[in-house]
C-alpha positions as CSV (number, residue, x, y, z in Angstrom):
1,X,-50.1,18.0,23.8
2,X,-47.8,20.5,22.9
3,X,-44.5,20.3,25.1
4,X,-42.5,22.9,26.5
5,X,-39.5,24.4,25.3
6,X,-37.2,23.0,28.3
7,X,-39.3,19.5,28.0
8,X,-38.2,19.3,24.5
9,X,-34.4,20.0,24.9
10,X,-34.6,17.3,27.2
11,X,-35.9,15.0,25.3
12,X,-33.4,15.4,22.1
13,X,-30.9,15.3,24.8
14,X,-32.1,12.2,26.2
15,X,-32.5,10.8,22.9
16,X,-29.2,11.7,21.4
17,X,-27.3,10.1,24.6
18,X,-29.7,6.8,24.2
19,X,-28.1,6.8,20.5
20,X,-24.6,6.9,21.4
21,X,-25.2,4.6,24.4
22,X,-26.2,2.3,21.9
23,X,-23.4,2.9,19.5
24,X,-20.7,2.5,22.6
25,X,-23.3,-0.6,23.3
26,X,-23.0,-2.3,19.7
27,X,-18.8,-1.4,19.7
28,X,-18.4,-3.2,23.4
29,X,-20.0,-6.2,21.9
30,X,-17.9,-6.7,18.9
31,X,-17.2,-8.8,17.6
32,X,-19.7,-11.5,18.1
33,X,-19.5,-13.7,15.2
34,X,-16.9,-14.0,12.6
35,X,-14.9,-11.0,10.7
36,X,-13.5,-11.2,7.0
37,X,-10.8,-9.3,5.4
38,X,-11.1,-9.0,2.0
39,X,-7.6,-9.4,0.4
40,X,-7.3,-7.9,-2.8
41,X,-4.2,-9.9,-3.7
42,X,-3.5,-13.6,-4.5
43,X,-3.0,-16.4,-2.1
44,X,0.7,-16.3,-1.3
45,X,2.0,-13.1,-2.4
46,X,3.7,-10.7,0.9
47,X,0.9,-8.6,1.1
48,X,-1.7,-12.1,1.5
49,X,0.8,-13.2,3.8
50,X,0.8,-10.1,5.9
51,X,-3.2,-10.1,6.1
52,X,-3.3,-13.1,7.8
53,X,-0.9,-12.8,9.8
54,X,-3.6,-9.6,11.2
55,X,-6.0,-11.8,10.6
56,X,-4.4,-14.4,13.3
57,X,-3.7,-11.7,15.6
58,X,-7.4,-10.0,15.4
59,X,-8.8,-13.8,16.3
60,X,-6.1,-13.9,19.4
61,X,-7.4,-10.5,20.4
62,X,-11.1,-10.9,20.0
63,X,-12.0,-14.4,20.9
64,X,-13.9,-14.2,17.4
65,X,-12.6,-16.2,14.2
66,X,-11.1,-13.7,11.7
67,X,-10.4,-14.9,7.8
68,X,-8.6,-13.5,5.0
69,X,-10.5,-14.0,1.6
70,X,-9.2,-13.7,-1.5
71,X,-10.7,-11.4,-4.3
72,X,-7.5,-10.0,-6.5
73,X,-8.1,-8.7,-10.1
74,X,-8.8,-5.6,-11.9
75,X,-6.2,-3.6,-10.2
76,X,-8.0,-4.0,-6.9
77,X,-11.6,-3.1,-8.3
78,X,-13.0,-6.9,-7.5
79,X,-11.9,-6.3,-4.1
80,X,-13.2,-3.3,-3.3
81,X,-16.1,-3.8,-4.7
82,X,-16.4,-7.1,-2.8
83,X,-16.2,-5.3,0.4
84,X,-18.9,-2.3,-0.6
85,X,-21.4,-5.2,-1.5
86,X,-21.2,-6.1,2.3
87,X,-23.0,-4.5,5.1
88,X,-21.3,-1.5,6.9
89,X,-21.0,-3.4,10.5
90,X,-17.8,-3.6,10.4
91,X,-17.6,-7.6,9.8
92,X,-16.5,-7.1,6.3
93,X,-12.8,-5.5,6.3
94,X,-11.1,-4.7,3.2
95,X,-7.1,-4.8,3.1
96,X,-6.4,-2.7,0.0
97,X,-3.2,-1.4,-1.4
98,X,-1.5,1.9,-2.2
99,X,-2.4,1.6,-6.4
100,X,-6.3,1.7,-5.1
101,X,-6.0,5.4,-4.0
102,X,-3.0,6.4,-5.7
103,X,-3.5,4.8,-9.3
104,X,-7.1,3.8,-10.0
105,X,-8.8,7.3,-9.3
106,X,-6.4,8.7,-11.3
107,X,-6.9,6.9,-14.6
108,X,-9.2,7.5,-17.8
109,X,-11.3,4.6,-16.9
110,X,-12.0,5.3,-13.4
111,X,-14.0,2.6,-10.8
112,X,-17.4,2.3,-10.1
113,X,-16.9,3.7,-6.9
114,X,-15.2,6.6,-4.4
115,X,-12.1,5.4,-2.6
116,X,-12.2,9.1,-0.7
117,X,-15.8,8.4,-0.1
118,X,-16.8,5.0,0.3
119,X,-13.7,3.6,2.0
120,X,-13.0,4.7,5.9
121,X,-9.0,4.7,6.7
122,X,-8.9,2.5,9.7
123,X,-4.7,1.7,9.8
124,X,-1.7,0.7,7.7
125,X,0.1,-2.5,8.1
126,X,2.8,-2.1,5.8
127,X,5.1,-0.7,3.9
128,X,7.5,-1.4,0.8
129,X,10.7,0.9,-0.6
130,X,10.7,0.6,-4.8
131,X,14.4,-1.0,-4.9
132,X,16.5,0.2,-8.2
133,X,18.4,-2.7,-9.1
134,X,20.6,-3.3,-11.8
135,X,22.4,-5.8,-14.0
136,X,26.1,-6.5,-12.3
137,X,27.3,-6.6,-15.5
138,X,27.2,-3.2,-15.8
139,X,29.6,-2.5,-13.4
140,X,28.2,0.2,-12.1
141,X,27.9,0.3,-7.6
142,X,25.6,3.6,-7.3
143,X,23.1,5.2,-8.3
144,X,24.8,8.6,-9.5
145,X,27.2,6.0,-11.7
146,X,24.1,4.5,-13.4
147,X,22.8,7.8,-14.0
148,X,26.5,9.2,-15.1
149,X,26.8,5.8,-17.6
150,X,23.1,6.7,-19.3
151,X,23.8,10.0,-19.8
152,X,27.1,9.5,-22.0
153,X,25.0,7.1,-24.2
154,X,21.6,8.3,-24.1
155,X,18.7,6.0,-24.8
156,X,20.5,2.9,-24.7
157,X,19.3,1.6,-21.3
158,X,16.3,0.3,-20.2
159,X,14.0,-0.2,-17.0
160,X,11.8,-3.1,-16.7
161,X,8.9,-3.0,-14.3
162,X,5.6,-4.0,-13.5
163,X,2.7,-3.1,-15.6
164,X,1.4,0.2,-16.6
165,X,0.2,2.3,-13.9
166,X,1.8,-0.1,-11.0
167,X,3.9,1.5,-8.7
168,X,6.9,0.1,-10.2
169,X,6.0,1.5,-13.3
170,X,5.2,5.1,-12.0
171,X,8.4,5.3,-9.9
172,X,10.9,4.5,-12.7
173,X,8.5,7.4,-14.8
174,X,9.4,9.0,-11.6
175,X,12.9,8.5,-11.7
176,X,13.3,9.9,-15.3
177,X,11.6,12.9,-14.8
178,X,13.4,14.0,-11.5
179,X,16.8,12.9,-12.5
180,X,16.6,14.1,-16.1
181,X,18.4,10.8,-17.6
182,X,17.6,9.9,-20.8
183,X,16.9,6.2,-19.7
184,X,13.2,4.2,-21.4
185,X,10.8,3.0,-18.7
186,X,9.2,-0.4,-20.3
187,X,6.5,-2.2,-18.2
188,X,6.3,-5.6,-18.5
189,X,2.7,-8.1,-19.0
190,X,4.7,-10.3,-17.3
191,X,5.6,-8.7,-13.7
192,X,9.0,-8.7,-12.3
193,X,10.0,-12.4,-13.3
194,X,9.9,-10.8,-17.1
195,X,11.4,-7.7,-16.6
196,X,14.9,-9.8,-14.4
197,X,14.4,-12.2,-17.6
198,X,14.9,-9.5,-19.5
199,X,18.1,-8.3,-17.8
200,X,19.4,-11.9,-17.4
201,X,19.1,-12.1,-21.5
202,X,20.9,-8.2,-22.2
203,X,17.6,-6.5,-23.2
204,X,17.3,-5.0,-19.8
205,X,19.5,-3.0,-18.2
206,X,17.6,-2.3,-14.8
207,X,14.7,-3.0,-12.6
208,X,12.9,-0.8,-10.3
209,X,10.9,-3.4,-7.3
210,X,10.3,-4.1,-3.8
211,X,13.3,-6.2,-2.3
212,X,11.8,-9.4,-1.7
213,X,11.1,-10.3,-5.3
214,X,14.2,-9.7,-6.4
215,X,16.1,-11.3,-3.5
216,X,17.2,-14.7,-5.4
217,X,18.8,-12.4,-8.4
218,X,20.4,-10.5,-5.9
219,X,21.9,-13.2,-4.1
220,X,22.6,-14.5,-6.9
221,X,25.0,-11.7,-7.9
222,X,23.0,-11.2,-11.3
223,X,21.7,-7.6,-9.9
224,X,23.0,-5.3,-7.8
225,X,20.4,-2.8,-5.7
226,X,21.6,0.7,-5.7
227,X,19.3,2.1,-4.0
228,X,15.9,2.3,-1.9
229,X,13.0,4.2,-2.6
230,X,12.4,5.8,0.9
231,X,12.9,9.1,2.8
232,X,16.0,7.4,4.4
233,X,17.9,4.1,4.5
234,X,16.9,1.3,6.5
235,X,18.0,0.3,9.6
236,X,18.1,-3.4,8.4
237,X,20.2,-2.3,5.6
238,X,21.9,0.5,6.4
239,X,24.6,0.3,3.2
240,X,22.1,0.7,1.1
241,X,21.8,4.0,-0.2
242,X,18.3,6.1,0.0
243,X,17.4,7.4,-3.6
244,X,17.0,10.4,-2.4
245,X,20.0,11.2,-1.7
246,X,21.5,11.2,-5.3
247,X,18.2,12.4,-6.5
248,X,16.0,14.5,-4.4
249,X,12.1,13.5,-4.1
250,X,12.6,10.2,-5.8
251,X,10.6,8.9,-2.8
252,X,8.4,5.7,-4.2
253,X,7.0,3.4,-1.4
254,X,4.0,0.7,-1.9
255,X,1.6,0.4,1.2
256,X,-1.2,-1.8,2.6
257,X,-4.3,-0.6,4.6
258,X,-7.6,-1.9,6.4
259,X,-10.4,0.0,5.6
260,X,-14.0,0.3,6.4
261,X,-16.9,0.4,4.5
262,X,-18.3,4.0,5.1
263,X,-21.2,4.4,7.2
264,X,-19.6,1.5,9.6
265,X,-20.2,2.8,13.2
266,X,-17.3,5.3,14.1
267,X,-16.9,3.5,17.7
268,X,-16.5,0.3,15.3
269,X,-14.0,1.7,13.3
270,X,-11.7,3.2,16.6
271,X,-12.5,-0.3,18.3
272,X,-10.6,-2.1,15.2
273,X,-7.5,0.9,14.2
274,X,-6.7,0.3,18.4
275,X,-6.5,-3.0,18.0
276,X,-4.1,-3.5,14.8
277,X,-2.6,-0.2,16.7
278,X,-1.7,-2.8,19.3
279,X,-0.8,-5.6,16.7
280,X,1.4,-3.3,15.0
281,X,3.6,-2.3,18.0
282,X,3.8,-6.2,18.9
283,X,7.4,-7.2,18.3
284,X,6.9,-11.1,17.7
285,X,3.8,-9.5,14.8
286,X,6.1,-7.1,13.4
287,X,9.0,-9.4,12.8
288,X,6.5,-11.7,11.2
289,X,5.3,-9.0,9.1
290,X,9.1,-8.1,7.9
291,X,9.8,-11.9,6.8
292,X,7.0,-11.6,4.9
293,X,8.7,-8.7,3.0
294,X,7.1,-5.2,4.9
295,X,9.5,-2.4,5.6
296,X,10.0,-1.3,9.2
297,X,7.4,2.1,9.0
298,X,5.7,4.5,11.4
299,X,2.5,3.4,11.9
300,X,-0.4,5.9,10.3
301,X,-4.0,5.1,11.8
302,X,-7.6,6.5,10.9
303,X,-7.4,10.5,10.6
304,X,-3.5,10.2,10.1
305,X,-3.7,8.1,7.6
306,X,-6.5,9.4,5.7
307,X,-4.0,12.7,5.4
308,X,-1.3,10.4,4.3
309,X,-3.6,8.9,1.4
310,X,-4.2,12.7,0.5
311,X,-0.5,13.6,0.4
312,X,0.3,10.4,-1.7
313,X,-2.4,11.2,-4.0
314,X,-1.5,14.4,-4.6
315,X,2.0,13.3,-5.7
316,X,1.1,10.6,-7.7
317,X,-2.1,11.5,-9.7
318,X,-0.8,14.3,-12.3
319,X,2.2,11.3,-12.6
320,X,-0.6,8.4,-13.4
321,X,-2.8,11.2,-15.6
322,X,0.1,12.0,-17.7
323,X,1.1,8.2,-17.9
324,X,-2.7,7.2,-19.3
325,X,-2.9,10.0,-21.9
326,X,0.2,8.5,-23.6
């Protein structure tokens, strides 16, 4: 039997709302067993400390037990491609960092995967400035002065970081080419620990870092932070100087995000970027979040985000290209 025009407008009609009735159906529901986050970062570190801390406030929200598991390694490839083995349904999350989008695209050897394609922005939950730090024997208390002392003896300081094509690295590359000063950029197998080793022993001069790793040194009085790598200071430390305002653009900030695995249901993925939305503006979740080292940020969720990842990459990926043909 051959249908009618009108009959078979209905029909698709009737059909496509029975699919999305379903969809909304399958989002109401969920959770309705447990969720995992897969951490691609080591037990301990800030940003493992921060996923749980979602992780604890996704369980509170839901009713539903939510874990953090830990796959770190490979620069964020065994994590990602932890959480594109899974099932798209939304019960496999992946907290990622900024170097997954912003680095690993970017380099010679690229992933077996699509970050743009396969991953689905769902929100960030944090942020970190790149400090610049230096020795306090140098007597130098800004950043123009450091730049001032490097230029009247060219080539003789030096700025220890993480490894090659971590943030650290790329901002003091960053640094150099912005501000001109003939200063050597020398990442470090051995992470920040090596690089204020290096300073505490004279063959360092300067460290470029997120605040929390550096804190004992500072407190020590064996470095001194000049400056932060944001658009503008902090409000938690409102001396401190933004680097941008000695050297315009020098803008460097390290970021965590949940993601998706693409094809998860889009009323899945809304369901889960309102919830950290709402986990995000908690005050007693925030401040936990900051002890753990985050940086008070505006909070970039799903489409916003995804434009944000765009804009980083775009600033950071002829940086990282020039870095790996070297």
């Amino acid at each position: 039997m051959i249908l009618p025009r009108r009959s078979l407008l209905h029909l698709a009609a009737g059909t496509a709302a029975a699919a999305a009735l379903a969809r909304i159906a399958r989002a109401q529901s969920y959770p309705t067993r447990p969720v995992r986050i897969i951490v691609s970062f080591p037990p301990g570190s800030g940003p493992d400390i921060r996923a749980r801390v979602v992780a604890e406030e996704f369980t509170r929200i839901w009713g539903r037990q939510v874990v953090a598991e830990n796959r770190p390694g490979g620069g964020g490839v065994i994590g990602v491609q932890a959480a594109l083995s899974a099932a798209p349904d939304g019960y496999t999350l992946l907290l990622a960092a900024a170097s997954v989008f912003t680095v690993l695209p970017a380099q010679k050897d690229n992933p077996p995967f699509d970050v743009n394609r396969d991953l689905v922005p769902i929100g960030l939950t944090s942020s970190e400035g790149m400090a610049f730090a230096v020795s306090s024997k140098l007597g130098v208390n800004t950043l123009a002065e450091m730049i001032a002392l490097a230029k009247r003896e060219p080539h003789k300081f030096i700025i220890g970081t993480n490894p090659a094509g971590s943030l650290p690295h790329l901002a003091g590359r960053l640094f150099v080419s912005l501000s001109q000063v003939p200063m050597t950029v020398v990442p470090s197998t051995g992470g920040t620990n090596e690089a204020v080793r290096e300073i505490m022993g004279g063959r360092a001069h300067a460290v470029i870092e997120s605040l929390p790793p550096l804190r004992g040194a500072l407190e020590a009085g064996e470095l001194k932070a000049l400056a932060i790598m944001t658009p503008q200071r902090l409000p938690a430390i409102p001396d401190l100087p933004a680097a941008a305002e000695t050297v315009p653009g020098l803008v460097a900030i390290g970021w965590t995000a949940l993601f998706a695995r693409s094809g998860t249901p889009e009323a899945i993925v809304q369901q889960v970027s309102e919830d950290l939305r709402r986990i995000m503006a908690d005050p007693d979740a925030r401040a936990r979040m900051e002890k753990a080292g985050a940086t008070p940020f505006q909070g970039q969720f799903t489409g916003e985000l995804a434009r944000f990842i765009a804009n980083e990459q775009k600033r950071w990926w002829p940086i990282v290209k020039e870095a790996d043909s070297r």
